[in-house]
C-alpha positions in Angstrom: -1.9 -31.8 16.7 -1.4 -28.3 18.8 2.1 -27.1 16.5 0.3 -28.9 13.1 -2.7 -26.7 13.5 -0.5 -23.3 14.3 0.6 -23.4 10.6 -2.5 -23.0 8.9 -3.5 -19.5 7.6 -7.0 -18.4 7.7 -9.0 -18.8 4.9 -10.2 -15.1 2.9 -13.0 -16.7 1.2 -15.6 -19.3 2.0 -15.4 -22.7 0.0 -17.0 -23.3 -3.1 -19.7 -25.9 -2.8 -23.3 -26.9 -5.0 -26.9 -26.5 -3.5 -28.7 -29.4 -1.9 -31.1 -28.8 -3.9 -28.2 -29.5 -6.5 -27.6 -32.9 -4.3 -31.1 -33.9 -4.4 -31.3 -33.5 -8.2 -28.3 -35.5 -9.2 -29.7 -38.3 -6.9 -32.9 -38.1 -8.1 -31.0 -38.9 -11.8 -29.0 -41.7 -10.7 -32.8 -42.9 -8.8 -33.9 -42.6 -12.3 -31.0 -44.1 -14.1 -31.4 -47.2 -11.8 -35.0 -47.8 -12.4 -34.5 -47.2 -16.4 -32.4 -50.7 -16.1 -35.3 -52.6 -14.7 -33.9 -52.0 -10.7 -36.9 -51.2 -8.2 -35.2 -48.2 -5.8 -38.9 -47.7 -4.3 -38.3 -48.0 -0.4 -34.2 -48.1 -1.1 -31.7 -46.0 0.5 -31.9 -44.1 -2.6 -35.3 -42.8 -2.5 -34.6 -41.8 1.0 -31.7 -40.2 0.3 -33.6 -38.2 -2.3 -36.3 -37.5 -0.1 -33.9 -35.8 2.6 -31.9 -33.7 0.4 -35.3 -32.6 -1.3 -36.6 -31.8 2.3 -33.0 -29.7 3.4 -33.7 -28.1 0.1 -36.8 -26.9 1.1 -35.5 -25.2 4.0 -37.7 -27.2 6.7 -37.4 -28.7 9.5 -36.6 -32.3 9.1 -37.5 -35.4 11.0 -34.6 -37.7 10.2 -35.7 -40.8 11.9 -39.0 -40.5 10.0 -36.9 -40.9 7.2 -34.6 -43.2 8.1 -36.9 -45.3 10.4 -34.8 -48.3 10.9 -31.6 -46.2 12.5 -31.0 -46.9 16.2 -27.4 -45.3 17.1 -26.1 -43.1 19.2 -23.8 -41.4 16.1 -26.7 -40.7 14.4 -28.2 -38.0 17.7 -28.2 -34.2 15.9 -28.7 -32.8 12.9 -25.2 -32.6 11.8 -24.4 -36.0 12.6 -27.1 -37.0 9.8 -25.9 -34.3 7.6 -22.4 -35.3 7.8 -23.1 -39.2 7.6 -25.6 -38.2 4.6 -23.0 -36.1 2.7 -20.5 -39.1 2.7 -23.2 -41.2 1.4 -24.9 -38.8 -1.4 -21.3 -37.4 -2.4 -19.7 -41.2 -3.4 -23.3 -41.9 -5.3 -23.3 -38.5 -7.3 -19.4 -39.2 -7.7 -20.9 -42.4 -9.7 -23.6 -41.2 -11.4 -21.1 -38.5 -12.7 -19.4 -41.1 -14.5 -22.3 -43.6 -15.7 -23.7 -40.4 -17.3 -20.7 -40.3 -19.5 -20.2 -44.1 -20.3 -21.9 -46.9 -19.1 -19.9 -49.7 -17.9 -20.6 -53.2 -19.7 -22.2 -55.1 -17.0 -23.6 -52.1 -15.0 -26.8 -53.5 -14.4 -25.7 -56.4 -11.9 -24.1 -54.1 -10.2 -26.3 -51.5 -9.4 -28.9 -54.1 -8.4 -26.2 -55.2 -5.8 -25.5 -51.1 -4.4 -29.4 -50.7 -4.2 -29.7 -53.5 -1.4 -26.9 -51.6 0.6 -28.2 -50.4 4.4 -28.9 -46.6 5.0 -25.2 -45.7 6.2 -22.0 -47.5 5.8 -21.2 -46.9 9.6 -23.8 -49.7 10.2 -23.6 -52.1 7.2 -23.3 -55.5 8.7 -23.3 -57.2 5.0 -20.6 -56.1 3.1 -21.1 -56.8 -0.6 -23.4 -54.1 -1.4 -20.5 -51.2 0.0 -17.7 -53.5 -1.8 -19.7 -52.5 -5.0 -19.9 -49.3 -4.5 -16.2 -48.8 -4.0 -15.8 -50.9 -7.4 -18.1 -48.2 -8.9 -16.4 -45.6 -7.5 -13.1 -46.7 -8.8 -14.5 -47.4 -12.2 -15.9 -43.7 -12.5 -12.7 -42.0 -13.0 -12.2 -43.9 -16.1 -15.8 -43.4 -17.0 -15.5 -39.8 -16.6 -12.1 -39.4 -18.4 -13.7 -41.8 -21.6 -12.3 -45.0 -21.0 -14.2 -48.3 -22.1 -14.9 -50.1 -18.7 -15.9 -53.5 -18.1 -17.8 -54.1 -14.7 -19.0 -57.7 -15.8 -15.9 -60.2 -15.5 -14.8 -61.7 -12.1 -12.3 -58.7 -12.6 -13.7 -56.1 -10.5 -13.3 -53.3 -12.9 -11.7 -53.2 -16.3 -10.7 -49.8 -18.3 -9.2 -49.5 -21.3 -7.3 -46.3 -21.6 -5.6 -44.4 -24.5 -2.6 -46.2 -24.4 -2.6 -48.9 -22.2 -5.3 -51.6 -20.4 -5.8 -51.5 -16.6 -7.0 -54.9 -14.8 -8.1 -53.9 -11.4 -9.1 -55.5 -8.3 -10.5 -53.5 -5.7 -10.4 -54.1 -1.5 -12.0 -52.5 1.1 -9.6 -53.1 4.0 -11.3 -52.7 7.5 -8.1 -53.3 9.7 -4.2 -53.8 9.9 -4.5 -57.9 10.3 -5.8 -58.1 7.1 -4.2 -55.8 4.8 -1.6 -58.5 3.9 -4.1 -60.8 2.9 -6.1 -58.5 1.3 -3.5 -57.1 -1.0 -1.9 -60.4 -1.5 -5.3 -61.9 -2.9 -5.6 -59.3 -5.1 -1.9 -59.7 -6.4 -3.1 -63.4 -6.8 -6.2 -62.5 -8.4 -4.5 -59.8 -10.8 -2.1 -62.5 -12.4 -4.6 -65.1 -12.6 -6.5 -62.9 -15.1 -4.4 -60.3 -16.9 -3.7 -60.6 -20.2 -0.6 -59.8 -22.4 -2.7 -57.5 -23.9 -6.3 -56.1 -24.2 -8.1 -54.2 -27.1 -4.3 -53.8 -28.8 -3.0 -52.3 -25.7 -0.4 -53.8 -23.3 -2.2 -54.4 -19.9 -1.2 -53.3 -16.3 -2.7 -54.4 -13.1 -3.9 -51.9 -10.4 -4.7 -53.3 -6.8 -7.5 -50.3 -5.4 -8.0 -50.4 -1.8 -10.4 -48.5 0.4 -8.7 -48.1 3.9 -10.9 -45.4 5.1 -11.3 -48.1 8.3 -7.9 -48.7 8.5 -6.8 -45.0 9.3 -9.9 -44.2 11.0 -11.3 -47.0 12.9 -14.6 -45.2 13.7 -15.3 -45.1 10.2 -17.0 -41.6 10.8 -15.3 -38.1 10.5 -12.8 -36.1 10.9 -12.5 -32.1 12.2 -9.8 -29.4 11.1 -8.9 -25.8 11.2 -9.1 -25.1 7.6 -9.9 -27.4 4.6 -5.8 -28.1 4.0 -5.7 -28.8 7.0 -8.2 -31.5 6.5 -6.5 -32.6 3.3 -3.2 -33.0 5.6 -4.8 -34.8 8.1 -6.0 -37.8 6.1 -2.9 -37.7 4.1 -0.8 -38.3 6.7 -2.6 -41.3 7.5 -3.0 -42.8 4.0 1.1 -42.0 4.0 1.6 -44.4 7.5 -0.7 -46.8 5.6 1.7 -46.8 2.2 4.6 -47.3 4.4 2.6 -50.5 6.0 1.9 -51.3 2.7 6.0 -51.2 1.1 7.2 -53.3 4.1 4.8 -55.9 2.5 6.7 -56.0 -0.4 3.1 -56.8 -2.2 5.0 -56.1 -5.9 8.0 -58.7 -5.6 7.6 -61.3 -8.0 5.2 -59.4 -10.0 6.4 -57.1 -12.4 2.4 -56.6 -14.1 0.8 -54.8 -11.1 2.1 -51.7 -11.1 0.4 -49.7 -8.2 -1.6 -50.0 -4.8 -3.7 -46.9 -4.9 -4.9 -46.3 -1.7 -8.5 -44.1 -1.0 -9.7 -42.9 2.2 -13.3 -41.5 1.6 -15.1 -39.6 4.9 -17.0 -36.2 5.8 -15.0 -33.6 7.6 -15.9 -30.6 9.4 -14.3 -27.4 8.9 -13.7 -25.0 11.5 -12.8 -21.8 9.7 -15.2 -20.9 7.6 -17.4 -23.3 9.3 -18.4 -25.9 6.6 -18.9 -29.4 6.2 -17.4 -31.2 3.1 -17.0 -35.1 1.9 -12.9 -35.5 1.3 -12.1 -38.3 -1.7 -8.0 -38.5 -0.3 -5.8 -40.8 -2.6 -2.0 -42.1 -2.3 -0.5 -44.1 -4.7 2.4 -46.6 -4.1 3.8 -47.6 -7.1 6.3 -50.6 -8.3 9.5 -49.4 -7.2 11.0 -52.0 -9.9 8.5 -50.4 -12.9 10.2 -50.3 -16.1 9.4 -47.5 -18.8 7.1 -49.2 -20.2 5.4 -49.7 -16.6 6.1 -46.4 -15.9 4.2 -44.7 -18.8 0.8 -46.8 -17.8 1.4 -45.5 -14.2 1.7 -42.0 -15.9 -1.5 -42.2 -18.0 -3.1 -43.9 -14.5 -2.6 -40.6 -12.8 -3.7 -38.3 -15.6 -6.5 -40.2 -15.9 -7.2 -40.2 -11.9 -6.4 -36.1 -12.1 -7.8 -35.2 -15.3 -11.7 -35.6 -13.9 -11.3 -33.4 -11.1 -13.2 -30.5 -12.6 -14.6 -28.2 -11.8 -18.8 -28.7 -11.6 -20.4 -25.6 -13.6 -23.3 -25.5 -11.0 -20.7 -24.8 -7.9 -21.5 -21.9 -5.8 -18.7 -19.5 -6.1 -16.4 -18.4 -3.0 -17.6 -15.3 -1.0 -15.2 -12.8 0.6 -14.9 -13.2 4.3 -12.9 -10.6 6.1 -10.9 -11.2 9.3 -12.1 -9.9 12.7 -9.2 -7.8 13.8 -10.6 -6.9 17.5 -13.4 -8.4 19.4 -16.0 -5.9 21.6 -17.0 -7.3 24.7 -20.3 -5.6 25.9 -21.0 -4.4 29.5 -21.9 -7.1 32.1 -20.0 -9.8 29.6 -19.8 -12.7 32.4 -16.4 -15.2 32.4 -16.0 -18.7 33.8 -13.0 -20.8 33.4 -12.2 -24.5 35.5 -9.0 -22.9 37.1 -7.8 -26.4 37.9 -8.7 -28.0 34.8 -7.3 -25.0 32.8 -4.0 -25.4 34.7 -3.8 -29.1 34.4 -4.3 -29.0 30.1 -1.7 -26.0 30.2 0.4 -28.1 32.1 0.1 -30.7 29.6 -1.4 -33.5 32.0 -3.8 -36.1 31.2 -6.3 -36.0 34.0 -9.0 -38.7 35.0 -11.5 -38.8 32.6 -9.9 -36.9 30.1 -12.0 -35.7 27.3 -11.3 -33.5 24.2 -15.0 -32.1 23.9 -15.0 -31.6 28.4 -16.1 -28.0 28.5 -13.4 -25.7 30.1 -14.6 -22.4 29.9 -17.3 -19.9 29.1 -18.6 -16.7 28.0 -21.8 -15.1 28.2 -22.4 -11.9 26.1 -25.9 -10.2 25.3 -27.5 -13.3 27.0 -25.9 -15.8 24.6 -23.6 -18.3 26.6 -20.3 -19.6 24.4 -19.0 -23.0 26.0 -15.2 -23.6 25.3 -14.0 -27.5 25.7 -10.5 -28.8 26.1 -9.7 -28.9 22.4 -10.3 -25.6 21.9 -8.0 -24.6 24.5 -5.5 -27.3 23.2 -6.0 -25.7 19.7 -5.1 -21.7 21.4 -2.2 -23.2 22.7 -0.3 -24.4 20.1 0.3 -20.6 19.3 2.1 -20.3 22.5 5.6 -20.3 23.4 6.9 -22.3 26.7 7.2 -18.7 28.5 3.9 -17.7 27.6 2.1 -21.1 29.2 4.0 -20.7 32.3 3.1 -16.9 32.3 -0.6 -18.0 32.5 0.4 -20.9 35.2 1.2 -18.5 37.1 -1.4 -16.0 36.7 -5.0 -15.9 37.7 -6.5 -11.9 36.3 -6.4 -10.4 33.0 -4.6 -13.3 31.4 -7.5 -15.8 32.0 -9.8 -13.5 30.5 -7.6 -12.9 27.6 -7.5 -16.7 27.5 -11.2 -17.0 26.8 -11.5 -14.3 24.5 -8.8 -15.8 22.4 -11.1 -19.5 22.5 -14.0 -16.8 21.0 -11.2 -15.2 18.2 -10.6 -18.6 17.4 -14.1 -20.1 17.2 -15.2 -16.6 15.1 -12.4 -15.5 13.0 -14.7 -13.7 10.9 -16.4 -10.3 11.3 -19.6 -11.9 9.7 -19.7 -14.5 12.8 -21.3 -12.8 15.4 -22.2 -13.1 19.0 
């Protein structure tokens, strides 16, 4: 993690992003979408969802358990733990409603009725169908969006018909590594038990869809990085481990019709630098390595399809200069405290009892604010260091602590604009 994160060049600009008052209104559409087919969302997570993003919109403050009234967990315990736990939920529904806008699925009704009876949050659903829908909706939106025909209502989980060729897909959400064989082997099953030779004059290809957002990160919560790529990398590195798990399976022997495992991991992240939170959509496909060209040019349309609907939304706030802070003041009477031992035993590289990534190491109070640094922070400064350099400050207890704390401040505020 220390030498990944040393690689990562400071963003210039801030991310580009839309309003919650933006989020509130496309999920007050797909509210309205819902109950236009006949489905009740009054007192649904949908109308609460609306009715937080309406309330962050407004700018005040917000009573999340008066909302949510039936949440009793200890993730859920700040503001940004709703935020982030809301994003991941809003983000995958206005991800849908992007693509029902566009074309409704045959069979759409059925299941929307079945996403509508999901629990607040995905971290505590105990009944699984209504999430295993919303995946399959997910799934099916990219060929909404890119103007497929899509069929929702067969015991095929989705079913798109493309320019050139038909797609039979079964989707999975995969919770652990014990079952990713049997999950991907039932869909195999499932896929040439119902595909056709062909579909609406076009040869079909079958598409196993997983969700193993579980599988490579068992909390099912979040993840945190420097920089937004370095987000990016960080989940794709995992759905990579998961593909190789996935080819030592050898889920395409014998089956020449399914042509790829496309593997999803969907989760908020928190970005250090500039400080933002985001929702990442991360994808890695494994095809058939035995695809003829005819298999091959369906996997090619797949991934133009799966590509071509990443556009860009014509509401999105555009990207702000930032500009890098190239020295840091420290005022008179600035006051310093570091955990000398603890300090030298993470420089040392030692796991010590009770080991903790968020323990606070160090501090810094300027102008009567007080800046805590934890352990990962410290981690994070020293993967810019060379082997001489760490046993330099092993061996030193004056200016070189100090330094050491300012550089935790550099690299918490990067930016002129963050300030003390």
């Amino acid at each position: 993690m220390q030498e990944e994160q040393a690689f990562y060049r400071l963003p210039e600009e801030s991310l580009p992003g839309i309003s919650y008052k933006d989020h509130a209104e496309d999920l007050r559409g797909f509210r309205a979408l819902i109950d236009s087919l006949g489905i009740k969302t009054h007192n649904t997570r949908i109308s609460r969802y609306v009715q937080y993003f309406d309330e962050v919109a407004s700018g005040g403050d917000i009573n999340e358990q008066k909302i949510f009234k039936n949440v009793k967990d200890a993730r859920f315990s700040s503001p940004l733990d709703w935020q982030l736990y809301l994003l991941r939920e809003a983000h995958e529904l206005m991800w849908i409603f992007r693509g029902l806008k566009n074309h409704a699925p045959k069979g759409i009704e059925n299941k929307l009725e079945q996403l509508v009876r999901g629990s607040d949050f995905a971290a505590l659903d105990t009944n699984t169908e209504p999430r295993d829908t919303q995946f399959e909706l997910r799934v099916a939106s990219y060929f909404c969006q890119a103007g497929s025909m899509v069929d929702v209502s067969t015991d095929t989980d989705v079913i798109a018909i493309g320019e050139d060729h038909a797609y039979i897909i079964e989707c999975k959400r995969i919770a652990g590594i014990r079952n990713l064989r049997d999950n991907l082997m039932k869909a195999r099953e499932q896929i040439a038990l119902r595909i056709p030779r062909t579909l609406e004059g076009r040869r079909a290809f079958g598409v196993i869809a997983t969700d193993v957002t579980k599988l490579g990160f068992l909390h099912n919560g979040l993840t945190m990085g420097m920089t937004a790529d370095h987000t990016k990398d960080i989940i794709q590195k995992k759905l990579l481990l998961i593909a190789q798990q996935v080819e030592k399976l050898q889920i395409f022997n014998g089956c020449p019709e399914v042509v790829e495992c496309w593997l999803q991991i969907h989760m908020p992240a928190i970005i250090m630098h500039p400080p933002a939170t985001i929702t990442r959509f991360s994808s890695f496909s494994a095809s058939n390595p035995k695809a003829d060209r005819r298999s091959r040019r369906a996997i090619k349309e797949l991934h133009f399809i799966t590509q071509v609907v990443r556009s860009v939304d014509d509401r999105e706030i555009k990207p702000k200069k930032l500009k890098l802070r190239s020295s840091i003041e420290v005022p008179a009477g600035t006051e310093f405290y570091l955990e000398r031992e603890l300090v030298n035993t993470v420089l040392s590289g030692e796991k010590f009892e009770g080991y903790s990534q968020e323990k606070v190491i160090a501090s810094m109070k300027a102008n009567g604010v007080t800046h805590e640094f934890t352990v990962i922070e410290l981690e994070m400064v020293m993967g810019r260091f060379t082997s001489e350099q760490i046993l330099k400050l092993l061996a030193s207890d004056g200016q070189e602590r100090i330094e050491l704390i300012l550089q935790m401040f550099a690299q918490r505020y990067p930016y002129e604009e963050s300030a003390y």
